[in-house]
N, C-alpha and C positions, 0 to 999 in steps of 0.2 A: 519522435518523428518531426524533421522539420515541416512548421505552422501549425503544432498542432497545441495548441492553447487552454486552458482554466477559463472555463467561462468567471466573470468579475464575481467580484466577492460585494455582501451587504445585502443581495438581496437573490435569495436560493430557497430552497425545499430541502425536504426532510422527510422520516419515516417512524412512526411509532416502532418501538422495538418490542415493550413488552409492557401490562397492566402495572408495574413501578412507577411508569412517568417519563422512561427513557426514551428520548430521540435523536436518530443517526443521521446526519449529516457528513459533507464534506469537510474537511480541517479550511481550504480556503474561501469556504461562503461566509465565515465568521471568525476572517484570519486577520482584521483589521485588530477585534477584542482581544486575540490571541495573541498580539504582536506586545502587548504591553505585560505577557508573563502574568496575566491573574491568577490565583492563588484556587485548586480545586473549590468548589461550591461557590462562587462569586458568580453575579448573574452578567451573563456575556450575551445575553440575547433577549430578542421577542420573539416566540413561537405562535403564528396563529396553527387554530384550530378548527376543523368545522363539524358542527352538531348534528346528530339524523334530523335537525330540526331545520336546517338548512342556514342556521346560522352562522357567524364566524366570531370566536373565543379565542382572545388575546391573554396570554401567558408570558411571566420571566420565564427563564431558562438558565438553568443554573448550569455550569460547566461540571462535567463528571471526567472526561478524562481526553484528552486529544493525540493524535500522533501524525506531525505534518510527512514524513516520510512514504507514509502509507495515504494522506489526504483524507483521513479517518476523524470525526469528534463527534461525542455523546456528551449531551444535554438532558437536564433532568426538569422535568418542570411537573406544579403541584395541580394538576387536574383533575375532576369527576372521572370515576374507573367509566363511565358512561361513553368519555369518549377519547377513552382509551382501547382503541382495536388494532392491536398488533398487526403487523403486517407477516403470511406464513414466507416462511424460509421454502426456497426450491433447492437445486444443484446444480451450480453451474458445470459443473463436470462431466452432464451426462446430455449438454449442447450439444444442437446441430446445426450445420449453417444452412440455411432456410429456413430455419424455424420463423414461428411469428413471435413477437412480440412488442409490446406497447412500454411506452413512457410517458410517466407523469411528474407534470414538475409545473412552477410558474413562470414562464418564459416571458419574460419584458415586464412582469408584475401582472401577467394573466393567470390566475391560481387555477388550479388543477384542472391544468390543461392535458387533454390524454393526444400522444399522436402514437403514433402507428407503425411499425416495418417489420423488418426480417435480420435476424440474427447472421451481418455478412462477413468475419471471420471469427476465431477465436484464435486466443493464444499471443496476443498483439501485446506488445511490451507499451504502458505507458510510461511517461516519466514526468515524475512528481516536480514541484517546485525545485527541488533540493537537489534535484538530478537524481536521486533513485529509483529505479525501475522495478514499478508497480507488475509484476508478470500476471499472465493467464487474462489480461483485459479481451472484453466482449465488444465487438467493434457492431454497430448499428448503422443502419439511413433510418432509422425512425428521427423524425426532427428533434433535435436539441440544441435550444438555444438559451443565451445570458439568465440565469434564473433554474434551469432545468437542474442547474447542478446540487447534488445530494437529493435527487429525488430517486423513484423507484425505476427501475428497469423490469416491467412481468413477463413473464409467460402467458401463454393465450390461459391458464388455469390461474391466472390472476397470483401465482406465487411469483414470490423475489430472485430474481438470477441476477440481478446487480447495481450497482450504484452509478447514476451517468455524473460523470467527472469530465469529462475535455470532450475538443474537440477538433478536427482537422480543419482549419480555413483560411483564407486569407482577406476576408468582410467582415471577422466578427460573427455573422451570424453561420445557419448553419448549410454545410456543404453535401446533403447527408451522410456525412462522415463523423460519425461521433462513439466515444468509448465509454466504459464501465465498468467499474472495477468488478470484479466476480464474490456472489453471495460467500461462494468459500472462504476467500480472501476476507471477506466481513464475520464471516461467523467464526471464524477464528480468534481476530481481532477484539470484536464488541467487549464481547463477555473480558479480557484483559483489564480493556479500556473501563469497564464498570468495575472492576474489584481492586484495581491498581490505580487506574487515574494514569496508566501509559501504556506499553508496548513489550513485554518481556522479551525482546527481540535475541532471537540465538546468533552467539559469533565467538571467532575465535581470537579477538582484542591481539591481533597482530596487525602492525603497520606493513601495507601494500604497497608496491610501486607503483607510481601513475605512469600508465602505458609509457605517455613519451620517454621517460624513467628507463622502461623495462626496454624498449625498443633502443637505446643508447648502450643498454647493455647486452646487448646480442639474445632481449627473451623475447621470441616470439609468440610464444602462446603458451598460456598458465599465469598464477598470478605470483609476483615472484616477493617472499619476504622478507621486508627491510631490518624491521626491529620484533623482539620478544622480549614482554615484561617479565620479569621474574618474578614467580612463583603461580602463573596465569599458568590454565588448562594445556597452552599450548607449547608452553616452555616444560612444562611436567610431561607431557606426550613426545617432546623429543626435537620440535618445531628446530631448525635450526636459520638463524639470521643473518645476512649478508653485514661482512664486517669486511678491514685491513687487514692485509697481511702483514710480515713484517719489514718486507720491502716499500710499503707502503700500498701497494696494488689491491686491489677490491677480489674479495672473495664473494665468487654470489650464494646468496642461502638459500635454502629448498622453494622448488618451484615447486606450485599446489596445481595438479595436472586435470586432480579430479576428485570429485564428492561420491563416495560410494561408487553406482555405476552409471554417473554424470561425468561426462567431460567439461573439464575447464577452458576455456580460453584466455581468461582476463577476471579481473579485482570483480569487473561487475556481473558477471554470468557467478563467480562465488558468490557473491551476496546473495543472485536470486537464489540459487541452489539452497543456501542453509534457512533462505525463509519457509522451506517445506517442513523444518523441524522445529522442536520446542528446546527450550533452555532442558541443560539434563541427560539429552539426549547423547545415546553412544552412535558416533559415525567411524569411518573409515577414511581417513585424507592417504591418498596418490600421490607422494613428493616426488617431484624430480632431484637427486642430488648425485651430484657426479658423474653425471650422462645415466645413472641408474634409478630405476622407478622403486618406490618404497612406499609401503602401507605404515599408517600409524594411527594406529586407535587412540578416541581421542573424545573427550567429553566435554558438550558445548557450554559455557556458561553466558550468563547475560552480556550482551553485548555495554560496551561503553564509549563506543567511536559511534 
């Protein structure tokens, strides 16, 4: 959305994940340590902490695993299980717009500051530094400002429905228009993020056309494929790629129409669509080729683009 913003990076919140030491954050609250590629377990952070005692306990934080596309990083750090209290998992899935709920985060370096609103829409596309759109985002007027980010988004039962990541404004602060990525979206992620150190991201490692691209070539809508590696999932599946003839003239290759019984329009509704599956996974791609629609089963492996 235009204005809609990462709150600055350096100084943010976070969430215990689980009695290991794990904590989730943003990728861009601690994107400055990030920028220089440190190497898993290298300490990229100070995590404070605070004790039933009402104290506050300063921690490194070791890097476990990040992934800037999703605005996702888990940090490990070596604390008494005392106070280490996970945070429960909700659904964001099973949201309604009115709901109540609260955020917490340190806003301007005020630490755990709780504010207050109502859950006002769902399903709101963010988009990441990278230009990847984060889907299913949780749009709030509970205040969220500089600092809020990677902290909790609750439920009035005090469980997790999301992570407040950006925000809509044009002051910097907040407009109350602010987003969150969806617990789903994180519980999917983490645990990756903890055993891998990244993202097993599902894709089908064929070059897409950028709209401007597909619109020069008479595609309207679908995502239309330029190139296929050889011996990738999707050259084995039948994928076929826009080449010359032998007039020299451009032949275009299968348009990707649709995901199972998702419609396509474009390179970027693909991407959302396959992030609903795991590396593995057997789908069904809809090609357009020669004015005729065609299924082709087809199995996702790791993405590399």
């Amino acid at each position: 959305m235009t204005g809609s913003v990462e709150v600055p990076e350096g100084n943010g919140s976070g969430f215990i994940w689980d009695e290991e030491g794990h904590i989730v954050t943003n990728y861009h609250v601690i994107g400055s340590s990030l920028a220089r590629n440190p190497p898993l377990g290298q300490v990229v952070a100070r995590v404070t902490l605070l004790g039933a005692d009402g104290y506050q306990k300063n921690f490194e934080a070791k890097l476990v695993g990040a992934d800037k596309t999703k605005d996702l990083a888990v940090l490990d750090v070596d604390a008494p299980v005392e106070l280490l209290r996970p945070v429960n998992l909700g659904q964001s899935s099973k949201l309604r717009v009115g709901q109540r709920c609260l955020a917490i985060g340190n806003p301007f370096g005020f630490d755990h500051t709780l504010t207050v609103g109502v859950v006002s829409g769902l399903n709101r596309d963010i988009y990441s530094q990278t230009g990847v759109v984060i889907g299913g985002g949780i749009q709030t007027d509970a205040a969220i400002n500089p600092g809020n980010s990677g902290g909790v988004l609750l439920d009035s039962r005090g469980n997790l429905i999301g992570i407040n990541t950006a925000i809509f404004t044009r002051t910097g602060t907040s407009a109350g228009v602010g987003f969150a990525i969806p617990v789903d979206t994180v519980a999917k992620l983490v645990p990756q993020l903890i055993a891998y150190g990244k993202v097993m991201r599902p894709g089908l490692n064929v070059q897409l056309a950028p709209e401007p691209v597909a619109k020069q070539l008479n595609v309207r809508s679908g995502a239309l494929v330029l190139t296929v590696p050889d011996r990738s999932a999707a050259a084995k599946a039948g994928l076929i790629a826009t080449r010359r003839g032998l007039a020299g003239n451009i032949l275009l290759g299968d348009i990707i129409v649709g995901v199972g019984d998702t419609a396509i329009k474009n390179a970027q509704e693909l991407a959302k669509a396959l992030d609903s599956f795991q590396v593995g996974d057997q789908i069904s791609l809809k090609v357009q080729r020669n004015d005729q629609i065609q299924d082709l089963p087809l199995t996702l492996e790791e993405s590399t683009r």
